[in-house]
C-alpha positions as CSV (number, residue, x, y, z in Angstrom):
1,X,26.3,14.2,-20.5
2,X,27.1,10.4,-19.4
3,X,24.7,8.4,-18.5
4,X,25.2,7.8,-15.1
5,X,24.6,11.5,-15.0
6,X,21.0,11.6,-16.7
7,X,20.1,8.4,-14.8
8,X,20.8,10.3,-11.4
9,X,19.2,13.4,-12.4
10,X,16.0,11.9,-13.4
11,X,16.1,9.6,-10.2
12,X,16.9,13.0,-8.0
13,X,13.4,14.3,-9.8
14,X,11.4,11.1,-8.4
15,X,12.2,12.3,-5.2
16,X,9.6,15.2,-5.0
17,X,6.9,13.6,-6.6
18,X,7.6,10.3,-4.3
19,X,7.7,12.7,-1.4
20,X,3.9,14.5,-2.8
21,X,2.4,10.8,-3.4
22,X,3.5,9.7,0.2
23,X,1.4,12.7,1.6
24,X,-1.4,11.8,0.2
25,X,-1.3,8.3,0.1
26,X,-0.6,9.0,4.3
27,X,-4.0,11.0,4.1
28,X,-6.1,9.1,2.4
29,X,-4.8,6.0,4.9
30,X,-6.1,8.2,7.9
31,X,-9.4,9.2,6.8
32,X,-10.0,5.6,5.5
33,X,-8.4,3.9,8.4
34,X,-11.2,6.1,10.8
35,X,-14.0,5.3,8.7
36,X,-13.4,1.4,8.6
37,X,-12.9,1.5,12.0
38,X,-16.3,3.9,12.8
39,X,-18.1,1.7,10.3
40,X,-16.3,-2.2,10.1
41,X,-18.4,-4.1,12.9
42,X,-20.1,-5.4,10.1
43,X,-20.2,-5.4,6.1
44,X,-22.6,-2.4,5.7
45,X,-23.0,-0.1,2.3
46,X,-20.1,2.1,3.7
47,X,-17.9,-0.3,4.8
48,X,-18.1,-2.9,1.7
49,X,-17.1,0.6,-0.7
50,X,-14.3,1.3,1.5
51,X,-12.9,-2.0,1.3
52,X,-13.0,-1.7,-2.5
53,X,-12.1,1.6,-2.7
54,X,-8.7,0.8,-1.0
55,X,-7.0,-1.0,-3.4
56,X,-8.6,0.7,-6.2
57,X,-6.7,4.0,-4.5
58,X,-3.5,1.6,-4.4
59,X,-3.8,1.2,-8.0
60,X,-3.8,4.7,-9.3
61,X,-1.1,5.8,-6.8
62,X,1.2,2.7,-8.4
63,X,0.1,4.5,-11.6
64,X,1.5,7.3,-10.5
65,X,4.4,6.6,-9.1
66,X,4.9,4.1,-12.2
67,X,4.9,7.0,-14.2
68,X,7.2,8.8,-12.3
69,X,9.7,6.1,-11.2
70,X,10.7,4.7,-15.1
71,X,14.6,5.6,-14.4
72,X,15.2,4.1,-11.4
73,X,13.9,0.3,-12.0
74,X,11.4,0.3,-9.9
75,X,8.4,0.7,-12.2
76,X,8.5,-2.9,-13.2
77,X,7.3,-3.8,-9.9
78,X,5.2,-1.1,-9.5
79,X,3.2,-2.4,-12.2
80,X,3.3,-6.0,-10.8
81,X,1.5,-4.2,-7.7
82,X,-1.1,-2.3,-10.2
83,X,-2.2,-5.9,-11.1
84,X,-2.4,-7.6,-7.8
85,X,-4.5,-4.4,-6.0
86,X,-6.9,-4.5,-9.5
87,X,-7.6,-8.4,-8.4
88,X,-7.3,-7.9,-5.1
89,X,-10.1,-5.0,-5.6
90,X,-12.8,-8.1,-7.4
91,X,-11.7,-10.3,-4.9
92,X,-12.9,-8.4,-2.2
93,X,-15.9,-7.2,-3.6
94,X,-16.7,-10.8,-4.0
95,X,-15.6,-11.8,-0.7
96,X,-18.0,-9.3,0.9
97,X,-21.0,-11.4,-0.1
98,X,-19.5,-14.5,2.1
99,X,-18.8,-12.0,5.3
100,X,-15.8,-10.8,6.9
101,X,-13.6,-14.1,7.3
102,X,-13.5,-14.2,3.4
103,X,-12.5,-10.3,3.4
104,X,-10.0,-11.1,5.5
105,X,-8.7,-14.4,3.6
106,X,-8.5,-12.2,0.3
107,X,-7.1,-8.9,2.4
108,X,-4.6,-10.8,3.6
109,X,-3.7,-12.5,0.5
110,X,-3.4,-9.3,-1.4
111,X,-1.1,-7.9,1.9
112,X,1.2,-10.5,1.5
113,X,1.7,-10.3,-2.0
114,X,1.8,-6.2,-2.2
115,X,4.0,-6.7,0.6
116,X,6.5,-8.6,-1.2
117,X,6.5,-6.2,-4.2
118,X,7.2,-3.1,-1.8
119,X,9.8,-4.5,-0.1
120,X,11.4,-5.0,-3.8
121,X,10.9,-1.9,-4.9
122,X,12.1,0.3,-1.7
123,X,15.2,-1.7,-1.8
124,X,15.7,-0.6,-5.3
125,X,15.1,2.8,-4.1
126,X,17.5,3.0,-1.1
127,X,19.5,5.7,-2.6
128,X,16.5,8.1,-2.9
129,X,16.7,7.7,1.2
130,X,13.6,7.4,3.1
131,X,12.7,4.1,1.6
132,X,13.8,2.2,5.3
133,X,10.4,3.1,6.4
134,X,8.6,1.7,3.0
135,X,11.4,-1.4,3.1
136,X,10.3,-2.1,7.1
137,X,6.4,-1.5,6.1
138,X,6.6,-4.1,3.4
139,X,7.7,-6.7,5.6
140,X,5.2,-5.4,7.9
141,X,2.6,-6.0,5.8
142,X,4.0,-9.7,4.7
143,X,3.5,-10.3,8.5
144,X,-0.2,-8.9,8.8
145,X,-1.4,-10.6,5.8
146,X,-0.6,-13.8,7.2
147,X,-1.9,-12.6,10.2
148,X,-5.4,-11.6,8.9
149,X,-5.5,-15.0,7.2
150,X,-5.4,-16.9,10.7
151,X,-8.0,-14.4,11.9
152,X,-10.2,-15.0,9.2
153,X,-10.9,-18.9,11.1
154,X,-11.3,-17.6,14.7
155,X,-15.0,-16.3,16.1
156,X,-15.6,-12.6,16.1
157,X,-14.0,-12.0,13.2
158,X,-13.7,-7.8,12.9
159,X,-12.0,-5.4,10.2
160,X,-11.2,-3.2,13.0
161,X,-7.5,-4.8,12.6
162,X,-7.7,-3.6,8.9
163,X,-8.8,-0.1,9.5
164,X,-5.0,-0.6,12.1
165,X,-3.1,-2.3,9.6
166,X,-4.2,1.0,7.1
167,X,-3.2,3.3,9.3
168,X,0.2,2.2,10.1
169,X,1.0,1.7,6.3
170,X,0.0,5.2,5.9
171,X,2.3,6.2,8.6
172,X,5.1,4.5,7.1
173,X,3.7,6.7,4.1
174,X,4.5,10.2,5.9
175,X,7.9,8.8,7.5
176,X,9.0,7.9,4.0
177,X,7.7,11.6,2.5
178,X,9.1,13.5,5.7
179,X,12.4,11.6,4.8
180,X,12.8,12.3,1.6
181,X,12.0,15.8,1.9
182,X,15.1,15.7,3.6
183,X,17.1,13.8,1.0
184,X,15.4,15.2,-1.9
């Protein structure tokens, strides 16, 4: 067996695991997305543990797919993005002491950067197919990050733009499963 053909079976086997990750990570998105938005008004008990709690969930699904993506060169930057949502996860727990214009300063920071990173590795992952969604919501994200830094500065600061900004990443999410259940 060459090994063009053991690199494209093992990249055909990401494909269903990708696909199962996506589902979840699109789940986990909508409930958290809700619950920000039903609780964000202002930094209470709830609200400060969901903050944390989503880029802790962005780590281990990076671990995941890390684990599952070695063959296909994408695992490099998947472990790029396991450090920068681990920081990201202090930052913010330290930002909620100084109020929601510093949770948005350090949200956004961490949006641009794990934005960067997943436009890198969709775009290594074009041929599994599906990735177009994950390629459009890493730019996406570039975009809000900056966005939520500006915000951060004006009155009425509010997280309810977060709990929006989830959601739609965890829509990209299902797209990206829904399309590679199709290539995979």
């Amino acid at each position: 067996m060459t090994t063009a053909t053991t690199a494209a079976r093992a990249t055909t086997g990401v494909a269903p695991t990708l696909r199962r990750l996506y589902f979840v990570r699109f789940g986990f998105a909508l409930v958290w997305a809700v619950l920000l938005f039903l609780t964000g008004s202002s930094i209470g008990p709830l609200s400060a543990a969901l903050l944390v709690l989503y880029p802790v969930f962005d780590v281990a699904a990076a671990v995941v797919d890390a684990r599952s993506s070695r063959v296909d060169g994408s695992a490099a930057g998947l472990y790029v993005n396991i450090a920068i949502s681990a920081v990201a996860a202090v930052g913010l727990a330290v930002a909620l002491t100084s109020g929601i214009p510093a949770v948005l300063r350090v949200w956004g920071i961490w949006a641009v950067l794990a934005g960067i990173v997943q436009l890198v590795v969709a775009s290594r992952r074009r041929r599994l197919g599906g990735q177009w969604a994950m390629i459009a919501s890493g730019g996406i994200s570039v975009l809000a990050g900056a966005s939520f830094f500006v915000m951060a500065s004006r009155d009425g600061a509010s997280l309810s733009n977060v709990a929006g900004y989830a959601l739609l990443g965890g829509i990209f999410f299902l797209v990206s499963a829904l399309r590679l259940g199709r290539a995979g």
